[in-house]
Every structure is written in C-alpha cells, then in structure tokens.
Backbone as numpy.savetxt, mean C-alpha at the origin, in Angstrom:
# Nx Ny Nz CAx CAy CAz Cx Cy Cz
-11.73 -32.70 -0.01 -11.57 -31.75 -1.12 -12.43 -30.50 -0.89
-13.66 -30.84 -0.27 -14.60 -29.25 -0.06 -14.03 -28.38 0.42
-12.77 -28.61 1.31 -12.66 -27.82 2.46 -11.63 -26.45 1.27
-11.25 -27.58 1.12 -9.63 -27.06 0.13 -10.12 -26.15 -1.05
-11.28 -26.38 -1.44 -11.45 -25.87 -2.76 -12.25 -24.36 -2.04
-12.91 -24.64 -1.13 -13.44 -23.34 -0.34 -12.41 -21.98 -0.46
-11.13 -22.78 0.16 -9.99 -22.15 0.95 -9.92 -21.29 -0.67
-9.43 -22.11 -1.86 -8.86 -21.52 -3.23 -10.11 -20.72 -3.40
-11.17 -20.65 -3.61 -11.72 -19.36 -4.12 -12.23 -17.89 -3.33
-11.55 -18.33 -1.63 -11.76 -17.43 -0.43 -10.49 -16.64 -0.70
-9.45 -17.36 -1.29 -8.11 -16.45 -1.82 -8.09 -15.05 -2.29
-8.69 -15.12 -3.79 -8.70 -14.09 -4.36 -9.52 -13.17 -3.99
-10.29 -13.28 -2.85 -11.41 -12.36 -1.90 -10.21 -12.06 -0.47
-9.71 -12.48 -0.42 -8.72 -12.09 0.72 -7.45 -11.13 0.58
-7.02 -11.42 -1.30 -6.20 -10.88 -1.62 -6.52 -9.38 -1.87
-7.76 -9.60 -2.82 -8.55 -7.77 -3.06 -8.29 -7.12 -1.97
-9.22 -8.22 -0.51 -9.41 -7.26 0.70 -8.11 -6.55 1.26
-6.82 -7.22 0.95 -5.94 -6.69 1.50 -5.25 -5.49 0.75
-5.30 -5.77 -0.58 -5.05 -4.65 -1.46 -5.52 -3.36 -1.28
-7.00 -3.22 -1.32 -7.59 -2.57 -1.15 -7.73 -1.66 0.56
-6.74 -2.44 1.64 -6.51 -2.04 2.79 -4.59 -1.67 2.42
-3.99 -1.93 1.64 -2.91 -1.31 1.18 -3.36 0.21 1.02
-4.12 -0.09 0.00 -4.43 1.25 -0.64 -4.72 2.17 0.42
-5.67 2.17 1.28 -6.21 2.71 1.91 -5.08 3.34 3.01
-4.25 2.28 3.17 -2.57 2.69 4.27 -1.53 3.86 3.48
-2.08 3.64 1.87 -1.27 4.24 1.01 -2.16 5.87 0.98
-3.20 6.03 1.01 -3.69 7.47 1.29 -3.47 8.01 2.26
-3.53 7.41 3.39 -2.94 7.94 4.99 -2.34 8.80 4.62
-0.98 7.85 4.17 0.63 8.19 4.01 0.46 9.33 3.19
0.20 9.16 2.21 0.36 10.48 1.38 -0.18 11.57 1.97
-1.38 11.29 2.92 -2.16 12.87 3.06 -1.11 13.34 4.14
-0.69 12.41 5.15 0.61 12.76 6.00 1.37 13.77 5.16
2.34 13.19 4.31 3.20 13.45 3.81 2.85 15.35 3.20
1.75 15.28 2.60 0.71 16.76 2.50 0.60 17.87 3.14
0.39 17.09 4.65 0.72 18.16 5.94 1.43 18.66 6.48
2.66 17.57 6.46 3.92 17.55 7.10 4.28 18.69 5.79
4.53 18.48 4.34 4.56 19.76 3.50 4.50 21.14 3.66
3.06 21.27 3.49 2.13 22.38 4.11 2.55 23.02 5.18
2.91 22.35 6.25 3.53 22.97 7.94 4.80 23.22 7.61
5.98 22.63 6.57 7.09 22.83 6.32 6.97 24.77 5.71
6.12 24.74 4.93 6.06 25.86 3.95 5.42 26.98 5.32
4.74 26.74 6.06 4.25 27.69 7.44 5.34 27.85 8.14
6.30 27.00 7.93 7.35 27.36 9.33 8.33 28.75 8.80
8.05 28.85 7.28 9.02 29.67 7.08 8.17 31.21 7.03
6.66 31.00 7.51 6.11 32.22 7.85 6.53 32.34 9.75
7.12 31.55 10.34 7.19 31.86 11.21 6.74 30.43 12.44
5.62 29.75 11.91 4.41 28.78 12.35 5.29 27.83 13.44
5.09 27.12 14.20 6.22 25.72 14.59 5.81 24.75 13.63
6.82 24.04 13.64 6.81 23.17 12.47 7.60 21.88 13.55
6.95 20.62 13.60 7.64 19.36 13.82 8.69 18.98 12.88
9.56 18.98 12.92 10.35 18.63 11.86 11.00 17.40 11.52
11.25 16.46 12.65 10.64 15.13 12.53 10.54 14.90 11.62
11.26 14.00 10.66 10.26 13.24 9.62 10.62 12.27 9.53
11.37 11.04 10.54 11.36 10.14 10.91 10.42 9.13 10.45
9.24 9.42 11.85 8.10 8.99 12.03 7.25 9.05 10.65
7.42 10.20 9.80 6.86 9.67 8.21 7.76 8.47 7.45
8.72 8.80 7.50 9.68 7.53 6.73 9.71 6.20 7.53
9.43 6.17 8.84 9.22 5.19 9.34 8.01 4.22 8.63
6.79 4.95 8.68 5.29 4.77 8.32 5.46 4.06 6.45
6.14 5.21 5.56 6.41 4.51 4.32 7.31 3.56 4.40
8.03 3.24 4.74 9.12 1.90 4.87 8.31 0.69 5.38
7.45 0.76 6.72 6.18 -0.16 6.78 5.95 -0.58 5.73
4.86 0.78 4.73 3.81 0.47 3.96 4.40 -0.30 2.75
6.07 0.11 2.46 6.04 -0.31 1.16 7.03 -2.41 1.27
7.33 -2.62 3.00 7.77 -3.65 3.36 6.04 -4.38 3.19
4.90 -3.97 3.54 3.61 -4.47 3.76 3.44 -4.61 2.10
3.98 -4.11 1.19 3.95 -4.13 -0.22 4.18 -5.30 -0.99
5.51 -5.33 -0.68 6.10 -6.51 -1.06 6.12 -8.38 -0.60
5.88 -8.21 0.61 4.98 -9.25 1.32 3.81 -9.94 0.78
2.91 -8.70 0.52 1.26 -8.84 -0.10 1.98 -9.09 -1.84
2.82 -8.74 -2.37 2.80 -8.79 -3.99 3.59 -10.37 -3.82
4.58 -10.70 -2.82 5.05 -12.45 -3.38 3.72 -12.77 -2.84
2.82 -12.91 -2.04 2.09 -13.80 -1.64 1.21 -13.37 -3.26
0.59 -12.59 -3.53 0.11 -12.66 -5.01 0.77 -13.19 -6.53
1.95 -13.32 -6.30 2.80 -14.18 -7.48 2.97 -15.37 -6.95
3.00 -15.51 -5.38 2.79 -17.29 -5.37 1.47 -17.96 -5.56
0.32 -16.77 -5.36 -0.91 -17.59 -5.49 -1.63 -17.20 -7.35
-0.16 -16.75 -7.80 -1.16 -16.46 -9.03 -1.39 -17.51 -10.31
-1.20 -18.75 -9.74 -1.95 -19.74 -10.64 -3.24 -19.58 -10.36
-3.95 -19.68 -8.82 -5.38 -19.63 -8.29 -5.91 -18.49 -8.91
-5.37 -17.39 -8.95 -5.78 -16.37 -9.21 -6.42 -15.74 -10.54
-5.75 -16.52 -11.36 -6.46 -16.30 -12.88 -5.74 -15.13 -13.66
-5.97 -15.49 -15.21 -5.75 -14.36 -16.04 -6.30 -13.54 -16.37
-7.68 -13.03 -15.27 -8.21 -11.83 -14.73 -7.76 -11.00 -14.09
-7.69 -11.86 -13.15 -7.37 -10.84 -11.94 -5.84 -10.10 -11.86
-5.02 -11.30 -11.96 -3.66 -11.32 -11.58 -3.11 -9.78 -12.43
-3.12 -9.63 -13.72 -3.03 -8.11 -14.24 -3.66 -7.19 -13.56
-4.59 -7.13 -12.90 -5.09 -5.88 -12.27 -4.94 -5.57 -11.32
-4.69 -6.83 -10.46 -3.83 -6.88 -9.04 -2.64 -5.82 -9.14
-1.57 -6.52 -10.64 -0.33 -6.03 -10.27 -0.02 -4.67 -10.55
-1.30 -4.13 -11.55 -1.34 -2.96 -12.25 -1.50 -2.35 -10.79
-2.73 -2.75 -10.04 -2.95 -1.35 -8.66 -1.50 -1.68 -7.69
-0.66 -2.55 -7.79 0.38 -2.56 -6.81 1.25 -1.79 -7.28
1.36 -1.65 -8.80 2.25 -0.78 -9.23 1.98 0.95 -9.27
0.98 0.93 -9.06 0.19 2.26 -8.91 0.37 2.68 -7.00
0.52 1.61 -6.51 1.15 1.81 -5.21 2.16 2.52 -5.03
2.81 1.92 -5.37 4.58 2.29 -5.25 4.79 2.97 -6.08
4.32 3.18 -7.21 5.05 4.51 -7.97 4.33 5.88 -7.52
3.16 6.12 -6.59 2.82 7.30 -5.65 3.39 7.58 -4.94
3.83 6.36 -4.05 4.69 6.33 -2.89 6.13 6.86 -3.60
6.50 5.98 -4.06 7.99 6.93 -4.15 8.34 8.48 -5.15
6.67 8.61 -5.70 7.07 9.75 -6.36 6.86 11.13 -5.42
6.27 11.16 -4.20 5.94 11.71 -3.48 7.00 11.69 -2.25
C-alpha cells in the first residue's frame, strides 16, 4: 500500500507540473504568433516577411493536441485530485484554449 499511496499524492504534483509547462508552451506560441504579426504588418513597408505560417499552425495544433491529452488524464484522475484542485485545474485549461484560439 506505501508504494501506491505515494504514487496518488505525487499525482496532483505532476499534474500542476505539467500544466504549468502547458502554460509556459502556451506563451511561446502566442509571442510567435506576435512576431509573425508584427513582420506581417513590416512586409507591407517593404521588410521580407516569412510567410510561412505553417510551422505556426503546426506548433498550435501540437499545443492544443498536448491539451487535451493532459485535460482526460485530469478528468480520469479527478477523483485523486479533490474538490480543490480539480476547478482550478480546469479553470487554467480553459484559459488555455480560449487564448489560443482567440488569437
């Protein structure tokens, strides 16, 4: 039983950590998305502009497949998880994806 009960409260420390490395994949993206902007609005002074934007939609399609992955594994573990956490989890996942796609 020690081992097991270790494992359940190393959970909700594994889950933050990954959230919180969402997040962090989720600022990338956006500041990308910023530049790639910014250089769009220079090209029409003249500037080169990559125009590419593939490789950005590539990057959000990752982040928001890495989304949904990390949110069932948080609705399957959200008995362990508590009626703490589990709302605030889903509140910052939803704060994920509604940046991401409003941007």
């Amino acid at each position: 039983k020690g081992q097991g009960s270790a494992a359940l409260q190393e959970l909700p420390t594994l889950i933050l950590e990954a959230v919180k490395e969402l997040e962090a994949a989720k600022q990338q993206v956006l500041k990308r998305i910023q530049i790639w902007k910014r250089q769009q609005q220079l090209a029409g002074n003249g500037s080169l502009f990559e125009e590419n934007v593939m490789p950005l939609q590539k990057r959000c399609e990752s982040l928001v497949e890495i989304y949904f992955q990390l949110h069932q594994q948080v609705m399957a573990a959200s008995g362990e998880l508590g009626a703490e956490l589990l709302p605030r989890l889903l509140e910052r996942f939803n704060e994920v994806l509604s940046s991401l796609v409003k941007r």
